[in-house]
C-alpha positions, 0 to 999 in steps of 0.5 A: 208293341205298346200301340198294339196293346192299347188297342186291346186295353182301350188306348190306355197306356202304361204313361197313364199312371193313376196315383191310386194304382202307384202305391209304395212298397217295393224292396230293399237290400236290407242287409248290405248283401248287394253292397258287401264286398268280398273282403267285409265280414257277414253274419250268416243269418236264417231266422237266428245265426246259423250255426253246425248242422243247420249251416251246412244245410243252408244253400245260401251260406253253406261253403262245404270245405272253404269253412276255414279252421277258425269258422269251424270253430266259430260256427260249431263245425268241428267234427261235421267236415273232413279236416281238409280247407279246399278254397272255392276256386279248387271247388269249382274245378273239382265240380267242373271236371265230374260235371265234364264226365257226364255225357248225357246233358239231363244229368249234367242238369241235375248235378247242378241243380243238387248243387244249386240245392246245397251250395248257392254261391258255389252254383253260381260261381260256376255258372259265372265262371263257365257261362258258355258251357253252363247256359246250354245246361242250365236252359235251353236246350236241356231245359225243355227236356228237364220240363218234359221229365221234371215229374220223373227227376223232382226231388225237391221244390225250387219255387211257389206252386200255385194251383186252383186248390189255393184259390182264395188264399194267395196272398198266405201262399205267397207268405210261405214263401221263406224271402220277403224281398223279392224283387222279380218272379218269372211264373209260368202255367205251364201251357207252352213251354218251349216249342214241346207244347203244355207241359202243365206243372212240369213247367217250373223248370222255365221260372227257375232256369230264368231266374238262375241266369238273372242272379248269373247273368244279372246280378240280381241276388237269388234271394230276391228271385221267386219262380212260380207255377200256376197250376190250372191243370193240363190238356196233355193226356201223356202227363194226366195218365203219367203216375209220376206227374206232380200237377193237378190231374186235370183238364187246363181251366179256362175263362173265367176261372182262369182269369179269377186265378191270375187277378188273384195272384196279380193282387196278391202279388202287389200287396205283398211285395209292393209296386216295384216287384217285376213280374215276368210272365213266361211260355204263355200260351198266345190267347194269355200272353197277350191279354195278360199284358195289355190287361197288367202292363198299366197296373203293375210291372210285368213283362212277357218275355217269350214277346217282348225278351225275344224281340229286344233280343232279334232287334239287337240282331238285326241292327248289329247285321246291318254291319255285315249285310249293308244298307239301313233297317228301313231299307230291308223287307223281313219275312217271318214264319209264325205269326204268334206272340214271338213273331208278331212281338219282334215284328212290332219292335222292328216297325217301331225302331225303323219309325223312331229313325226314320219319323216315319208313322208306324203304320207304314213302317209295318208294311216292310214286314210281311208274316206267314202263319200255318194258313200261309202269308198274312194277307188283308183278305184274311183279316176278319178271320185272324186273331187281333194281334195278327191284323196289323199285320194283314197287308194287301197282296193276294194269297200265298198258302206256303214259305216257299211261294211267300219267300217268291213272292215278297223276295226278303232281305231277314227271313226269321223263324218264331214258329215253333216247327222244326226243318221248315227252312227247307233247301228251296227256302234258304237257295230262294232267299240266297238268290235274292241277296249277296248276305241273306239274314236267317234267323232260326229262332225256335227252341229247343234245338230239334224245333229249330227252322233249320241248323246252322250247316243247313244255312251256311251249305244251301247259301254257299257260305253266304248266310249270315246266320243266329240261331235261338238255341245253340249250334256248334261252329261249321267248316265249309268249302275250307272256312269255319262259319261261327253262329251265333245265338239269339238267346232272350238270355241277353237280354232280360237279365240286364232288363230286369236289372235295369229296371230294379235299379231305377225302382221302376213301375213300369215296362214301356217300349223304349225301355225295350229299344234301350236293351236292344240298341245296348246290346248290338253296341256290344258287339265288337269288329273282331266279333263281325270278322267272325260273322258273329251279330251277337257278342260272346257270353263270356262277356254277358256280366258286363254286356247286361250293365250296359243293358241295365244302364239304359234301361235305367236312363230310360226309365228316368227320362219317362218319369216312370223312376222311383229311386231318387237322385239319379246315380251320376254314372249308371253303368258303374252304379249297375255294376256295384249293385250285382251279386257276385258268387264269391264266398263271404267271411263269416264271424 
């Protein structure tokens, strides 16, 4: 991926620091709120101690009824709750059952975002405590449709609105912003959320669902977490005509006015926060999301994660398969169905990890991975007319206009799906590849579940039970011919939180691609024998906290071995360092 990147931006790589551009800044814990255990009494500061009224409308401390009778006292909060004392762990069961009444997933949505309104620790006590049933809430799949109606169910804001209106005055923008330590902001513009298409301003819902799942499935603290939107207008004339909608009205700004916009906030960006803020660039449309990388990925710390996230995440897959399915990753031919930034983004790290094992030059490694965009297979008699990141991958082989002929033609091992298209894993296409393998690898990767390239009964009844099958958003389990077939999910959601936490731990400056092996190898370690007797390549949610340790600790390792670490000395144990530097949601004692 980095090679491919350096073509874009000249051969410069993100090793090549240069001492002007490496500056100080970054952020620190500084009031222990990292650190504290559950048992140390804090002070529940604002802008002065918060106290009565004011307490129990500041999400970050308010506790509803855990107020105990002496902090009711201490606190002027006598009179302003019932007289009930109702722990966080009868709290939560309490929401969980009203949430559970729901049957409509946008409302469960909402009510826990209200409650993300009011009551940080308490959201993210349940989101912790309940990540299996909670993720599908939270982010996709119910994301996208929360995205497609956020103009409609806005009731307050959740982040930093960007648009061309703030031109010129950014940096006082992001001073508005009431945190000083941020340590990661996700920013969207808006133009590709999901597999829905330019969803403008209504794309916060992205930034803010990621960022939900850094605090739960990271540990990064929510007040070091800032989403973002830049507002450039939308193409989409549903929202433009919408009296609803809560963007600019307006058609997207593009060139140079666009680049203006991003410089700006990229500068502005690192002079307030410092060099070691992650900026994680999120549902970027392809034209951007590339050269944003390749244009930032020397400068700053940025990562994409619809490119890089994603295919940490399919590697780790991949690599756990090889388990079920047999035989090296050099060994295998892979066949994707969309050539975008996620498709080629996961092509790039597969060719890189067999290189790294096999000292085998890239070049040649990239030959096993074939591509079929909307004009069919990848081929080098198409190279002059494609888009720069599609050329590495034009190989010689005539011309194949459909999945169906390619799937023929090249007889994969892993057919994965990154197009954006749903149902196009027709029954032709998965009984072609089954009949090539004992254990076809399918990977229907598109989101939300409507965009999937098929579902999971789709891949388990047309291979007869032989699939091994993940999927990007999340299917329920599937009876056939009398067996229960698991699924499992390749959520980014394994990945980037760990990255991200990684990453901060180390104060590192920059994203390197081994930094993103790491990841992947940590994960697929993380998958157990009990796991693969289920079919499963990807390990249960419920471990998530401690699977993104683990994540954080290689990254970390990484990060030091590359010389790109600013936090001096290295911890000694890594894994158990990431461990003591997560948040945990569980109510504090105030004095």
């Amino acid at each position: 991926m980095e090679s491919t990147l350096k073509d874009i931006r000249d051969g410069a790589s993100v090793l090549d620091l240069d001492p002007k551009s490496t500056v100080g800044g970054g952020v620190e814990d500084v009031y222990g709120e990292d650190r504290a255990t559950e048992d140390q009494l804090v002070t529940p500061w604002t802008f002065s101690v918060a106290s009565g009224y004011s307490l129990l409308r500041d999400p970050q401390y308010n506790k509803g009824l855990a107020f105990t009778h002496q902090e009711r006292d201490s606190h002027y909060l006598r009179g302003l709750l019932p007289p009930a004392v109702m722990n966080q762990e009868l709290q939560e069961k309490k929401l969980m059952n009203s949430i559970r009444q729901y049957q409509v997933p946008l409302q469960k949505y909402m009510a826990m975002m209200d409650l993300q309104e009011r009551n940080q620790r308490l959201f993210y006590k349940l989101l912790v405590d309940n990540v299996e049933e909670l993720l599908p809430v939270v982010y996709t799949p119910t994301v996208g449709e929360a995205c497609q109606k956020y103009g409609s169910i806005f009731r307050r804001s959740q982040g930093l609105y960007i648009s061309l209106n703030e031109k010129g005055k950014i940096l006082e923008v992001l001073k508005n912003w009431p945190e000083r330590s941020i340590q990661v902001i996700v920013v969207t513009d808006g133009e590709r959320i999901l597999g829905l298409g330019d969803l403008g301003c209504q794309g916060m819902g992205i930034p803010v669902g990621k960022l939900a799942l850094y605090t739960a499935l990271g540990g990064l603290r929510p007040s070091a977490c800032l989403p973002v939107t830049i507002d450039v207008g939308t193409n989409n004339e549903e929202l433009l005509k919408n009296e609803f909608y809560i963007g600019l009205r307006q058609k997207r700004a593009t060139g140079q006015e666009y680049a203006d916009l991003l410089h700006e906030f990229m500068t502005a960006v690192k002079q307030n926060y410092g060099e070691k803020v992650l900026v994680q660039f999120e549902d970027f449309a392809n034209h951007n999301a590339f050269e944003l990388l390749a244009k930032y990925g020397t400068t700053h710390l940025v990562f994409n994660d619809d490119i890089q996230g994603t295919a940490s995440v399919v590697l780790a897959g991949v690599v756990a398969a090889l388990n079920l399915i047999g035989g090296s990753l050099a060994e295998h031919k892979f066949l994707f169905l969309g050539a975008g930034e996620a498709g080629t983004g996961i092509a790039e790290l597969i060719a890189l990890e067999i290189s790294k094992r096999t000292k085998i030059p890239l070049e040649e490694t990239r030959k096993r991975i074939w591509l079929v965009d909307s004009k069919g297979l990848i081929v080098s008699s198409r190279k002059d007319s494609l888009q720069h990141f599609k050329q590495p991958w034009a190989h010689e082989h005539e011309p194949v206009k459909d999945l169906l002929s390619a799937v023929k033609a090249i007889k994969p091992t892993v057919l994965i799906g990154s197009s954006g298209v749903g149902r196009t894993f027709t029954k032709e296409v998965i009984e072609a590849v089954s009949s090539y393998n004992e254990k076809p690898l399918v990977l229907a990767l598109s989101n939300p579940t409507s965009q999937s390239e098929c579902t999971a009964e789709e891949a388990y009844t047309w291979s007869q039970g032989r699939a091994i099958f993940a999927s990007g958003s999340p299917f329920d389990p599937v009876e056939y011919n009398g067996k229960v077939y698991v699924p499992g999910q390749s959520n980014n959601a394994y990945i980037f939180p760990g990255l991200g936490l990684g990453l901060v731990i180390s104060g590192a400056i920059r994203v390197h691609d081994d930094m993103l092996l790491a990841a992947s190898e940590a994960l697929a370690g993380q998958v157990s024998k009990e796991n693969y007797e289920m079919g499963l390549i990807y390990p249960p949610f419920s471990n998530i906290r401690k699977i993104s340790a683990h994540i954080a600790a290689n990254v970390a390792a990484k990060a030091y071995e590359l010389g790109l670490a600013t936090r001096l000395p290295r911890p000694a144990n890594l894994v158990k360092y990431a461990e003591s530097c997560m948040y945990t949601p569980n109510y504090r004692s105030y004095r």
